[in-house]
C-alpha positions in Angstrom: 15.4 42.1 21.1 15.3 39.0 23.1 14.3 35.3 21.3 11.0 35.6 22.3 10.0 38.7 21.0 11.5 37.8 17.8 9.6 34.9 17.6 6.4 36.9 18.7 7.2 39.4 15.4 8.1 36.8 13.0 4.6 34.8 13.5 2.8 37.8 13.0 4.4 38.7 9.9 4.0 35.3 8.7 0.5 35.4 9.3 -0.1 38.7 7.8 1.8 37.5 4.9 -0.3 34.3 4.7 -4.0 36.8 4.7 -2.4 38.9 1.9 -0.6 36.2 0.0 -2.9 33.4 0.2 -6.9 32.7 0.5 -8.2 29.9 2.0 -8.2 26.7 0.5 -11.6 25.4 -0.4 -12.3 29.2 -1.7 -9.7 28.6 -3.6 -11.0 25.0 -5.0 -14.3 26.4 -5.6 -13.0 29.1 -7.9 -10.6 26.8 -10.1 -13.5 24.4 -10.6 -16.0 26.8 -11.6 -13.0 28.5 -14.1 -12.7 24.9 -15.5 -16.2 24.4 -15.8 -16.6 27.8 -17.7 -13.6 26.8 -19.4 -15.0 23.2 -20.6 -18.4 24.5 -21.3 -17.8 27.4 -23.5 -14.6 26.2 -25.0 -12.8 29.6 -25.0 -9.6 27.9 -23.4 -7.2 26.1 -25.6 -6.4 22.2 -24.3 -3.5 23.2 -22.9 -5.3 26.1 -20.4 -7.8 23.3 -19.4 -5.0 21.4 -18.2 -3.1 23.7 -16.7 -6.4 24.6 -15.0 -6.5 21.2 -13.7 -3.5 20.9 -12.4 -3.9 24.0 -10.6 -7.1 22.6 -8.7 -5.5 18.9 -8.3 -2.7 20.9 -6.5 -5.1 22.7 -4.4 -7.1 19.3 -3.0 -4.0 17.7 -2.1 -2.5 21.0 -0.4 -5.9 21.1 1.6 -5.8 17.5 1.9 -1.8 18.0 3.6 -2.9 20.8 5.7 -5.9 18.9 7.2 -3.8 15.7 7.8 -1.0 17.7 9.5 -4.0 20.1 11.7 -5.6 16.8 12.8 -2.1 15.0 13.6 -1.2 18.9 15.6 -4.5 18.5 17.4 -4.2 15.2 18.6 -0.6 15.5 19.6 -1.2 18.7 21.6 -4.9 17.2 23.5 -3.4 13.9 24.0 -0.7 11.6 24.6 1.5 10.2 21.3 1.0 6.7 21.8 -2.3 6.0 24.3 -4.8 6.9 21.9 -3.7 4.6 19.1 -2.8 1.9 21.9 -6.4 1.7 23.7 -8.1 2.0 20.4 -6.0 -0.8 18.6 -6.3 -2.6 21.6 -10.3 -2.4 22.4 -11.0 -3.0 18.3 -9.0 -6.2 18.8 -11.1 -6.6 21.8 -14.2 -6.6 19.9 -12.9 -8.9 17.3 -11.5 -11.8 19.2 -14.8 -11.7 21.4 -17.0 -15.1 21.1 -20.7 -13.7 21.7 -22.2 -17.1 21.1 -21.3 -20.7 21.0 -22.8 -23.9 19.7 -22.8 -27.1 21.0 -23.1 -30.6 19.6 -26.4 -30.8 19.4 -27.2 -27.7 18.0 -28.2 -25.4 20.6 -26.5 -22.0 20.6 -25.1 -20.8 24.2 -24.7 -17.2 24.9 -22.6 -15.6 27.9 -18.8 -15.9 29.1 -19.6 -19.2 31.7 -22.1 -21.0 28.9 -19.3 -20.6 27.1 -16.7 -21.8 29.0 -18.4 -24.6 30.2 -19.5 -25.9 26.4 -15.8 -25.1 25.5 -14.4 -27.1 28.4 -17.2 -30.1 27.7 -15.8 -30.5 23.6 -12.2 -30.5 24.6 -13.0 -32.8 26.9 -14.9 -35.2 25.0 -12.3 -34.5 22.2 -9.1 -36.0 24.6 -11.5 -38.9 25.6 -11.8 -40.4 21.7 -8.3 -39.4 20.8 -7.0 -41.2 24.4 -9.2 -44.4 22.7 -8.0 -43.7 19.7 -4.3 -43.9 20.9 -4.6 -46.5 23.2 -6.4 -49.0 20.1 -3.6 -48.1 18.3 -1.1 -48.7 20.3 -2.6 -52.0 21.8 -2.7 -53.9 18.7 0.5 -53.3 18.3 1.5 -54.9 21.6 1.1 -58.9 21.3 -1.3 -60.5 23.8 1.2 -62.8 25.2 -0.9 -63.3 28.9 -4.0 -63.9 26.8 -2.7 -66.3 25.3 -0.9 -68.0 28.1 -4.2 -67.8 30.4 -6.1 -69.6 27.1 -3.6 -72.2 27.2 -3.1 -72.8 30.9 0.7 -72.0 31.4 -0.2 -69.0 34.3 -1.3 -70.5 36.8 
């Protein structure tokens, strides 16, 4: 037998072994819940049943949970590319985030639209550099002496 038929075989005995050996897993969930609800309401079942009962169904929901996680994963591996998906949809949630709908201005008003924006944006920076550029330049002028002030006061520059 060449690879491929053996492959071919061994999937369909694994999947005839999977009808026969195991049912599907939210049957399977229903019936252990209604067994411990039967169990907890008639009290037939020692403690020890209960839990094993319990343990049986928590390992059911997380073997669904596994088999759904790795189906979905399967799906979107096989219908799209590894990496794009995740990409664009980071990317255009981070979009969405970062995006200023609205802007207000000094006095108040609110703006709306990418060139109101800009142009309310580009007016505060603006003013902004124009009383820190005072700012500075008080600063740094009373630190300088007024030496030709003085001199024109007095008379010496003629």
């Amino acid at each position: 037998m060449d690879l491929s038929t053996r492959i071919m075989v061994s999937r369909r005995k694994m999947a005839e072994w999977k009808r026969q050996n195991r049912m599907n897993a939210s049957v399977r969930i229903a019936i252990l819940k209604k067994e411990l609800d039967q169990a907890l309401t008639h009290g037939t079942r020692s403690t020890q049943e209960i839990q094993q009962i319990r343990n049986e169904l928590n390992q059911a929901c997380r073997e669904e949970e596994h088999f759904w996680k790795i189906k979905s994963r399967n799906n979107w591996l096989k219908l799209g590319d590894r990496h794009t998906k995740v990409f664009y949809a980071a990317a255009k949630q981070r979009l969405a985030r970062n995006r200023i709908m609205a802007i207000e201005d000094d006095l108040g008003m609110i703006h709306r639209g990418d060139e109101n924006n800009g142009v309310v944006a580009s007016d505060y920076f603006v003013d902004l550099f124009k009383i820190r550029l005072r700012f500075v330049l008080t600063c740094c002028l009373t630190q300088v002496p007024n030496v030709i002030a003085d001199l024109l006061r007095v008379g010496g520059l003629s």
